[in-house]
N, CA, C and O atoms as a printed pandas DataFrame, in Angstrom:
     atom_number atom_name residue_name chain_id  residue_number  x_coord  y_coord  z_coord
0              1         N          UNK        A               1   89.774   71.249   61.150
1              2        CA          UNK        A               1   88.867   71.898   62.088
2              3         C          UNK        A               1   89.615   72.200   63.370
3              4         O          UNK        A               1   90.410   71.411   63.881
4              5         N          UNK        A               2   89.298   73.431   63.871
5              6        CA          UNK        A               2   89.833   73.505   65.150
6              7         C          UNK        A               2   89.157   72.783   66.095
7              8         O          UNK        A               2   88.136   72.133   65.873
8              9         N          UNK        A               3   89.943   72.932   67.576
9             10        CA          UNK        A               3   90.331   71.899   68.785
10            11         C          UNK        A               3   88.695   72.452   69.629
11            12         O          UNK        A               3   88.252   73.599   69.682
12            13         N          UNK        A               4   88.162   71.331   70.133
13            14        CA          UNK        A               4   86.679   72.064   70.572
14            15         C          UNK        A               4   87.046   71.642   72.286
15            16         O          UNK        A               4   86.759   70.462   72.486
16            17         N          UNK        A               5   87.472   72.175   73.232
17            18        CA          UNK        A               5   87.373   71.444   74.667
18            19         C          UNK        A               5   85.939   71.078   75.349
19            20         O          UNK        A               5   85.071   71.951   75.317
20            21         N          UNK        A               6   85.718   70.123   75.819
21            22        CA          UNK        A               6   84.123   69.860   76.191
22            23         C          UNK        A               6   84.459   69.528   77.548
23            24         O          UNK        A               6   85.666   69.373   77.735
24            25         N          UNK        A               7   83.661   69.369   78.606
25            26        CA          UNK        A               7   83.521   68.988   80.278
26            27         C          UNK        A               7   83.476   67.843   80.112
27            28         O          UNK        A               7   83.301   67.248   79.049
28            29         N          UNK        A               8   83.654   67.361   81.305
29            30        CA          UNK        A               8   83.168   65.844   81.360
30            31         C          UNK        A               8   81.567   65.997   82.042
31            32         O          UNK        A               8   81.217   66.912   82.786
32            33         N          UNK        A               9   80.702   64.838   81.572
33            34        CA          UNK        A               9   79.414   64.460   81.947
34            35         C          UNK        A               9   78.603   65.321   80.161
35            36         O          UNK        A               9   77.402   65.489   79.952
36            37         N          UNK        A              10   79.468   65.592   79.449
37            38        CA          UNK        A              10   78.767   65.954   78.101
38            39         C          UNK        A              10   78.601   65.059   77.063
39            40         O          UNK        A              10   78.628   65.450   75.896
40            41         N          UNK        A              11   78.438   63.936   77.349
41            42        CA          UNK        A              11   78.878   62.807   76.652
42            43         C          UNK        A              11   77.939   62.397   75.535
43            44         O          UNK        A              11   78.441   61.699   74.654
44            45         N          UNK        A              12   76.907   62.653   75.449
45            46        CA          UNK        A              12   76.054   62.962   73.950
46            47         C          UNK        A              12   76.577   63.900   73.634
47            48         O          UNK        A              12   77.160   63.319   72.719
48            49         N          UNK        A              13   76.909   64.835   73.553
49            50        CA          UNK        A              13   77.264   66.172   72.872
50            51         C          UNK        A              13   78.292   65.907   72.241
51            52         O          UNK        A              13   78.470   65.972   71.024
52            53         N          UNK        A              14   79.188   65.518   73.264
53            54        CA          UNK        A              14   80.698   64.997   72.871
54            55         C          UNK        A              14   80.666   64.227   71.628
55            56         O          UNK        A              14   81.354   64.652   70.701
56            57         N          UNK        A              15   79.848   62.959   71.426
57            58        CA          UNK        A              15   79.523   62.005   70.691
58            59         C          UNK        A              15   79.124   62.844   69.110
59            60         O          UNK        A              15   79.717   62.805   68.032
60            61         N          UNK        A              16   78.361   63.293   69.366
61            62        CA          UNK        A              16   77.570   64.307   68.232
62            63         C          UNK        A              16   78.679   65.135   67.774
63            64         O          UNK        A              16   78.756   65.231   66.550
64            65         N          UNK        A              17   79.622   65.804   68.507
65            66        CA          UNK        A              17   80.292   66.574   67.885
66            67         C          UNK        A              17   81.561   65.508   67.160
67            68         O          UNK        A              17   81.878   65.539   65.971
68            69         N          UNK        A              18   81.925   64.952   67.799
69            70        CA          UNK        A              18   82.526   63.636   66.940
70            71         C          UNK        A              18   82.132   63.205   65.654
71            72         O          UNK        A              18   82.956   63.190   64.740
72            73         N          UNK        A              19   80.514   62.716   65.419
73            74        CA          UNK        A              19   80.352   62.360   64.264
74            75         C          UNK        A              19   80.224   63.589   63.487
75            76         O          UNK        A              19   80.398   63.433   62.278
76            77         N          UNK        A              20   79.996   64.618   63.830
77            78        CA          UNK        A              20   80.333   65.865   62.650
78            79         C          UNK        A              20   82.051   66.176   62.452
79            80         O          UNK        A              20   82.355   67.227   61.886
80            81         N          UNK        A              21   82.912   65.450   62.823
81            82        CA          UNK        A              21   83.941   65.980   62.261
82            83         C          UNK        A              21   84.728   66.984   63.229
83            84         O          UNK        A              21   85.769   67.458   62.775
84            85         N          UNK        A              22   84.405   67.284   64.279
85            86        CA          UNK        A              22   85.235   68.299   65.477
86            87         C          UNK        A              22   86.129   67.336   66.096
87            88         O          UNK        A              22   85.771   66.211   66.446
88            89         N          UNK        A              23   87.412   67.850   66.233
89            90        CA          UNK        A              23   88.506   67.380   66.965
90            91         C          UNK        A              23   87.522   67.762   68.507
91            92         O          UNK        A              23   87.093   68.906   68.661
92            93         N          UNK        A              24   87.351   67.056   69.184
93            94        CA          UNK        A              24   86.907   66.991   71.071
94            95         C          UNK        A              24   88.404   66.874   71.761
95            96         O          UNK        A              24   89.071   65.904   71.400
96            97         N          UNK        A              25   88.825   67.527   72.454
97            98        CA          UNK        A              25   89.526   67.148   74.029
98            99         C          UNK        A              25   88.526   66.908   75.154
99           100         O          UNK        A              25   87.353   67.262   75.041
100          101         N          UNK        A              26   88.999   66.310   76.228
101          102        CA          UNK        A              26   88.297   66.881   77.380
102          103         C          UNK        A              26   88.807   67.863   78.307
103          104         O          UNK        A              26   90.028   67.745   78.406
104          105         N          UNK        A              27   88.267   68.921   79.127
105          106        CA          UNK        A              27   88.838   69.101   80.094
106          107         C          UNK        A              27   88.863   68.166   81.076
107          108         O          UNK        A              27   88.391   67.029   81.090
108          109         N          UNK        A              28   89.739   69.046   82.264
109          110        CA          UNK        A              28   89.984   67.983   82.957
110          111         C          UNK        A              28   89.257   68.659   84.326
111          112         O          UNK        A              28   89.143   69.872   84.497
112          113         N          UNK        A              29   88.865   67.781   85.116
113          114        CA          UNK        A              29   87.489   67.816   86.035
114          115         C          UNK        A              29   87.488   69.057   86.801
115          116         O          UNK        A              29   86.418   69.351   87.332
116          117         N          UNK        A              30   88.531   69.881   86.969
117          118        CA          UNK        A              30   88.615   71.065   87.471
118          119         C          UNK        A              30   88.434   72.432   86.440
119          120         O          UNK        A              30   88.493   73.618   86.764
120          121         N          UNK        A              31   88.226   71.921   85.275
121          122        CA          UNK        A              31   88.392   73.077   84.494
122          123         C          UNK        A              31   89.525   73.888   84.202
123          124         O          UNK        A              31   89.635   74.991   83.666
124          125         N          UNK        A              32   90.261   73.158   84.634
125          126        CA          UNK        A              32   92.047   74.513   84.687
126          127         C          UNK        A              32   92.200   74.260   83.127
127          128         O          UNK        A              32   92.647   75.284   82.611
128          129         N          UNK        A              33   91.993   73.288   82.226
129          130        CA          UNK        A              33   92.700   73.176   81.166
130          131         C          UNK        A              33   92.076   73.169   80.445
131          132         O          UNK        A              33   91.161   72.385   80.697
132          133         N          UNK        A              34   91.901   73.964   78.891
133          134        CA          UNK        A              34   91.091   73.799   77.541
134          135         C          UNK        A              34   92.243   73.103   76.301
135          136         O          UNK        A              34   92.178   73.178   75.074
136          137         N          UNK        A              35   93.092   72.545   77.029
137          138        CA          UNK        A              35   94.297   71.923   76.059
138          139         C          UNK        A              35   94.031   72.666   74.643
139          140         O          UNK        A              35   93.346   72.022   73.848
140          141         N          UNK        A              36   94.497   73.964   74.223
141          142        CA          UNK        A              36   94.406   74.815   73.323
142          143         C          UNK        A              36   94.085   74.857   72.396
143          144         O          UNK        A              36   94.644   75.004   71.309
144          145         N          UNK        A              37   92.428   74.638   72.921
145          146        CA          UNK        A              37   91.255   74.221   72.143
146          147         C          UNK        A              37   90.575   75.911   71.817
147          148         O          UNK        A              37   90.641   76.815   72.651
148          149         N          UNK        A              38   89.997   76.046   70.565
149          150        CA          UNK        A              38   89.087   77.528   70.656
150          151         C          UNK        A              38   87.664   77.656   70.412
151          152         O          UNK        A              38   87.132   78.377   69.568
152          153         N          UNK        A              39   86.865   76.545   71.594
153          154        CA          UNK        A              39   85.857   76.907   71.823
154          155         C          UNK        A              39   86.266   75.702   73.235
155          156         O          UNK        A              39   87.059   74.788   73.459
156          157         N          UNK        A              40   84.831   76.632   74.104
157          158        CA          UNK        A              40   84.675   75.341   74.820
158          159         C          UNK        A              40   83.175   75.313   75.494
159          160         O          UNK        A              40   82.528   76.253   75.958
160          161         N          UNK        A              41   82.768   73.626   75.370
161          162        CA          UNK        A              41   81.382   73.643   75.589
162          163         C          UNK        A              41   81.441   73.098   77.563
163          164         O          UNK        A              41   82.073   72.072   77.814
164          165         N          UNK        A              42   80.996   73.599   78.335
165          166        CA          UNK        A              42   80.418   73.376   79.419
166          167         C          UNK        A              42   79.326   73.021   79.517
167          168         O          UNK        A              42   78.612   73.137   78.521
168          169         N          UNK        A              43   78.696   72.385   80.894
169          170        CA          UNK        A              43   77.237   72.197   81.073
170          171         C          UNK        A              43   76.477   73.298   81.722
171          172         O          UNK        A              43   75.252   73.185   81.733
172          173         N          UNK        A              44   77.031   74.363   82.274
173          174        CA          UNK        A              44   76.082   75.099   82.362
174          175         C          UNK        A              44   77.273   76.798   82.598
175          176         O          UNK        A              44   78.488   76.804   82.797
176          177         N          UNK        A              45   76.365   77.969   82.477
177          178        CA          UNK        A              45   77.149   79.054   82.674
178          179         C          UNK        A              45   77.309   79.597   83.992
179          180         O          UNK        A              45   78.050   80.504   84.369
180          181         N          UNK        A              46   76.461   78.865   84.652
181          182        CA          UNK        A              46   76.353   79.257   86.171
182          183         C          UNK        A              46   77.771   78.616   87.454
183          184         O          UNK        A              46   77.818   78.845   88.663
184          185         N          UNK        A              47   78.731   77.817   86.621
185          186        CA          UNK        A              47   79.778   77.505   87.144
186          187         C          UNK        A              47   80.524   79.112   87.528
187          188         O          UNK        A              47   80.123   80.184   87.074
188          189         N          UNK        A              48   81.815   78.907   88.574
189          190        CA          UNK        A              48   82.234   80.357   89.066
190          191         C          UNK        A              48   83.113   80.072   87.671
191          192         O          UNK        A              48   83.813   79.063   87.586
192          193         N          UNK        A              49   83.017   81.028   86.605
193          194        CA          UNK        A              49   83.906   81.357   85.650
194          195         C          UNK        A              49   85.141   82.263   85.873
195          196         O          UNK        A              49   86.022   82.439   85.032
196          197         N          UNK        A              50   85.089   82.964   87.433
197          198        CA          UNK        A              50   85.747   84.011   87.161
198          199         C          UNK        A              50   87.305   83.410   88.260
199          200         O          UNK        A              50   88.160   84.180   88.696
200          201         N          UNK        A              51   87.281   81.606   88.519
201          202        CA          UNK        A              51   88.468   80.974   88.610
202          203         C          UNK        A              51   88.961   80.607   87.354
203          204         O          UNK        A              51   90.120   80.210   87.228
204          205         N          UNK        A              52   88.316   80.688   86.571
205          206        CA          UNK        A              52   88.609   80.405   84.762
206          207         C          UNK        A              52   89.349   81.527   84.260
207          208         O          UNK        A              52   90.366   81.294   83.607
208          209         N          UNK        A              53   89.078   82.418   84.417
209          210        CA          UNK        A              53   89.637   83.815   83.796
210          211         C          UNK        A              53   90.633   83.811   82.478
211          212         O          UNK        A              53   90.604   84.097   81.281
212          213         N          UNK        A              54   91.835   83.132   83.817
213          214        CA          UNK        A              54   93.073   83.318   83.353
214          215         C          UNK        A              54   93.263   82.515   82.502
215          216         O          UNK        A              54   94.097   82.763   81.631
216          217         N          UNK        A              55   92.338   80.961   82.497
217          218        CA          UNK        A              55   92.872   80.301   81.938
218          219         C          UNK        A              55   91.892   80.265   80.146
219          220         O          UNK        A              55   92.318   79.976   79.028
220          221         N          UNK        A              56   90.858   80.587   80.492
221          222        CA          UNK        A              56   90.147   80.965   78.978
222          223         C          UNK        A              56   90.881   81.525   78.383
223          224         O          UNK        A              56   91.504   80.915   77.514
224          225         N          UNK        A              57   91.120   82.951   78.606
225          226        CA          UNK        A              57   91.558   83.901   77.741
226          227         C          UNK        A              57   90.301   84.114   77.146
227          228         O          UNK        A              57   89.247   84.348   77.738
228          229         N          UNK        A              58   90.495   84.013   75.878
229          230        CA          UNK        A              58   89.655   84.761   74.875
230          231         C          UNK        A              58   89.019   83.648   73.760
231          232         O          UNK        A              58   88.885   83.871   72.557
232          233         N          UNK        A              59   88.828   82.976   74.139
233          234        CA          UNK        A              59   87.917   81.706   73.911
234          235         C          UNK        A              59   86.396   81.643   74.210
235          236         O          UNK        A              59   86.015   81.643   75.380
236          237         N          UNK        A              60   85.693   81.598   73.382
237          238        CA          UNK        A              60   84.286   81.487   73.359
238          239         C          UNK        A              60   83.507   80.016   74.354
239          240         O          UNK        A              60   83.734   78.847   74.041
240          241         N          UNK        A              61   82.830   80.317   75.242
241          242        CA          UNK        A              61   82.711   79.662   75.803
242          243         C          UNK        A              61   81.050   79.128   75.646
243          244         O          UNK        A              61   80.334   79.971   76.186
244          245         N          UNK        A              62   80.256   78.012   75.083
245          246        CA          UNK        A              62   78.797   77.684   75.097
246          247         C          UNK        A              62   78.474   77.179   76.006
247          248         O          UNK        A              62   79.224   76.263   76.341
248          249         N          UNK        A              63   77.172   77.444   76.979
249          250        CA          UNK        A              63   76.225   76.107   77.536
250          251         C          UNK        A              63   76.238   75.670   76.742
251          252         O          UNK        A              63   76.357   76.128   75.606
252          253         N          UNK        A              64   76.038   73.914   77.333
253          254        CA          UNK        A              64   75.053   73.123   76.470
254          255         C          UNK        A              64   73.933   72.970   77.700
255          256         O          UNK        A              64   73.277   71.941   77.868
256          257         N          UNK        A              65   73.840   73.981   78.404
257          258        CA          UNK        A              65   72.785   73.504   79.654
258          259         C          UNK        A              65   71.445   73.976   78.762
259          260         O          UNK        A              65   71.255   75.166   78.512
260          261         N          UNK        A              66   70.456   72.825   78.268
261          262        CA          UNK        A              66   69.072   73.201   78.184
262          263         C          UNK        A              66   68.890   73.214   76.607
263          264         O          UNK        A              66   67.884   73.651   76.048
264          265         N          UNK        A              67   69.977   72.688   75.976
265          266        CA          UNK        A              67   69.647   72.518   74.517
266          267         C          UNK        A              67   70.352   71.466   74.217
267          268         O          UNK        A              67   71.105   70.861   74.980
268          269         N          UNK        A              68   70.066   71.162   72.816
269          270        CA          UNK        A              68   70.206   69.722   72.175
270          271         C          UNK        A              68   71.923   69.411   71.877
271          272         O          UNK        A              68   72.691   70.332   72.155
272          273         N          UNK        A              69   72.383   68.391   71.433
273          274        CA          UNK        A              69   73.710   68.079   70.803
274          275         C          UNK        A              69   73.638   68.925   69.626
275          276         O          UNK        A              69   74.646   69.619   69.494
276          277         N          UNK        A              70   72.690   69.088   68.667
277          278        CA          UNK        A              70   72.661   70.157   66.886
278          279         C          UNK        A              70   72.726   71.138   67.794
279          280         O          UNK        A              70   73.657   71.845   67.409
280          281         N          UNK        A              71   72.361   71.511   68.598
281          282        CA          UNK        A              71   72.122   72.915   69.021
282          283         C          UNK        A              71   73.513   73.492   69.315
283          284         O          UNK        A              71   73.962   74.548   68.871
284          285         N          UNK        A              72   74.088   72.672   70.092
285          286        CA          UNK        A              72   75.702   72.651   70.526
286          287         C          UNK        A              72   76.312   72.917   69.331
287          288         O          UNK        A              72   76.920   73.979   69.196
288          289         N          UNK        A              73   76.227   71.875   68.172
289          290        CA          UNK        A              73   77.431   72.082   67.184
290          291         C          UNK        A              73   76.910   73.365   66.279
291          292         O          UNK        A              73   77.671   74.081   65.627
292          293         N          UNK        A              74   75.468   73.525   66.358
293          294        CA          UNK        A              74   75.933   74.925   65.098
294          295         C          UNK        A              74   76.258   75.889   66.113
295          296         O          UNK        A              74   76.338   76.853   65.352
296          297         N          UNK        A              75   76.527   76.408   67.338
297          298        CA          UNK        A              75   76.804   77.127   68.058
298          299         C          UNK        A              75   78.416   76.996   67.890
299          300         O          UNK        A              75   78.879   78.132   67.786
300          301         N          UNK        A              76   79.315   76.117   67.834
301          302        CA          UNK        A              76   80.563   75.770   67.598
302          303         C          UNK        A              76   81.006   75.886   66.692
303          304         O          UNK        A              76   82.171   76.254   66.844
304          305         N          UNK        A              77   80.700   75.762   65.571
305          306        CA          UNK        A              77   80.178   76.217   63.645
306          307         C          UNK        A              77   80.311   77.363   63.686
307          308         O          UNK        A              77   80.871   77.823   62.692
308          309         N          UNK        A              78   79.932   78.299   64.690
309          310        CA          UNK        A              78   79.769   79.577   64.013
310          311         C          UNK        A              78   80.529   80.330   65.127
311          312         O          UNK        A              78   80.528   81.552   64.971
312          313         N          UNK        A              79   81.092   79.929   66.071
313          314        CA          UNK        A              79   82.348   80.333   66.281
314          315         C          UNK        A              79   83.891   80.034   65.840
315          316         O          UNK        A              79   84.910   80.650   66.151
316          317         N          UNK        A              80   83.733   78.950   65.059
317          318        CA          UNK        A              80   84.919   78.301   64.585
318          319         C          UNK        A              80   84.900   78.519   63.325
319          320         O          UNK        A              80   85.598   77.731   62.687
320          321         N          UNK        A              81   84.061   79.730   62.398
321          322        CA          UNK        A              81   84.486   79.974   60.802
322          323         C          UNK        A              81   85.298   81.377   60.953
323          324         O          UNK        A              81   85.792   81.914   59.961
């Protein structure tokens, strides 16, 4: 399975995506790094993304702001087939 980067403070999600089998990194508290992961889950979309830019690239990026841990992983599922 590919590399999933998650935020810190996602820590059910994190957990959940663990017991399904996803390799998790974390970023690291500034967001500069998705350790070359190809998805990444944040807590919300309303962060300034556009200091991210450079460093996404072309990586799919999910809230998990306002939905469940299942909700998270089939969203990750179906960017990662």
């Amino acid at each position: 399975m590919k590399t999933v980067a998650i935020e810190p403070g996602l820590t059910p999600v994190k957990q959940y995506l663990v017991e399904k089998g996803c390799q998790v990194v974390d970023m690291e508290d500034n967001l500069s790094s998705t350790n070359g992961a190809s998805v990444m889950v944040v807590t919300g979309i309303d962060k300034n993304l556009m200091g991210m830019q450079s460093v996404m690239q072309n990586i799919p990026v999910i809230s998990a702001d306002g939905i469940t841990p299942e909700d998270v992983y089939s969203r990750v599922k179906s960017h990662l087939q």
